[in-house]
C-alpha positions as CSV (number, residue, x, y, z in Angstrom):
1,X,0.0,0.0,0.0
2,X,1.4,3.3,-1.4
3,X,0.5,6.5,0.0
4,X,0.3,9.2,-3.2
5,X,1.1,12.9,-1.7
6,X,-2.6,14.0,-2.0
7,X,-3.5,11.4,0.8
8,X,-0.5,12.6,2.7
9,X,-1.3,16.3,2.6
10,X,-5.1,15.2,3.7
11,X,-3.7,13.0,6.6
12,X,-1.7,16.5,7.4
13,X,-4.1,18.8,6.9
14,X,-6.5,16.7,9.1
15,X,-3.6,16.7,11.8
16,X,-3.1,20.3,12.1
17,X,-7.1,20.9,12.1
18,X,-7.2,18.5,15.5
19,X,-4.4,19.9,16.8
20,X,-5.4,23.5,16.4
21,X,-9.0,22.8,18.1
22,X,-7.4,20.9,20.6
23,X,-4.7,24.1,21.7
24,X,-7.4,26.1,21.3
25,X,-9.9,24.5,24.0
26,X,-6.6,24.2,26.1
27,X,-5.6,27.7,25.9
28,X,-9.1,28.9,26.8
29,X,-9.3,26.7,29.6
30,X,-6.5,28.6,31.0
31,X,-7.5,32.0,30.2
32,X,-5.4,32.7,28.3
33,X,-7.8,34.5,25.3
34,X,-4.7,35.6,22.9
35,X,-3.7,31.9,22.6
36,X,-7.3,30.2,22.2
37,X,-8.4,33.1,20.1
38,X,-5.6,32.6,17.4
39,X,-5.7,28.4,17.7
40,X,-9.6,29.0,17.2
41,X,-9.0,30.9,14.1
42,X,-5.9,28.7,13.0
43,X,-8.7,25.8,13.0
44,X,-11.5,27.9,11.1
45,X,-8.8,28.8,8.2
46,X,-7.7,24.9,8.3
47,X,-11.4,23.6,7.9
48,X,-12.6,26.2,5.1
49,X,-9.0,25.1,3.2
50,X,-10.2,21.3,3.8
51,X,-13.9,22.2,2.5
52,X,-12.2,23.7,-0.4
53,X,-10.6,20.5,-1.5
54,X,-11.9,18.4,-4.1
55,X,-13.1,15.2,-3.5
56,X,-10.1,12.5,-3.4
57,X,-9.6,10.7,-6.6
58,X,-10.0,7.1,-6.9
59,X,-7.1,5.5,-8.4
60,X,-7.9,2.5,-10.2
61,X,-6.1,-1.0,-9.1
62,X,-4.6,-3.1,-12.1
């Protein structure tokens, strides 16, 4: 099983989208507003850029 870069930059883009909500919900925890307001944004601009996407293409096995 081969991984093509498109599913690698999904898998990464995915990654950074959990990771920002998840830094986000941490820093606001702690009061700390500059850091959970700029994670919260970090993870709006990572989900509109994975909406954006097109659909993954379907690579045909032979």
């Amino acid at each position: 099983m081969s991984f093509n870069p498109e599913t690698l930059g999904r898998f990464a883009l995915r990654g950074l989208r959990i990771g920002a909500s998840t830094v986000s919900i941490v820093e606001l925890l702690r009061s700390d507003w500059t850091g959970g307001i700029s994670a919260g944004v970090a993870w709006l601009v990572f989900l509109q850029v994975e909406r954006r996407l097109p659909p993954p293409t379907e690579e045909a096995e032979g």
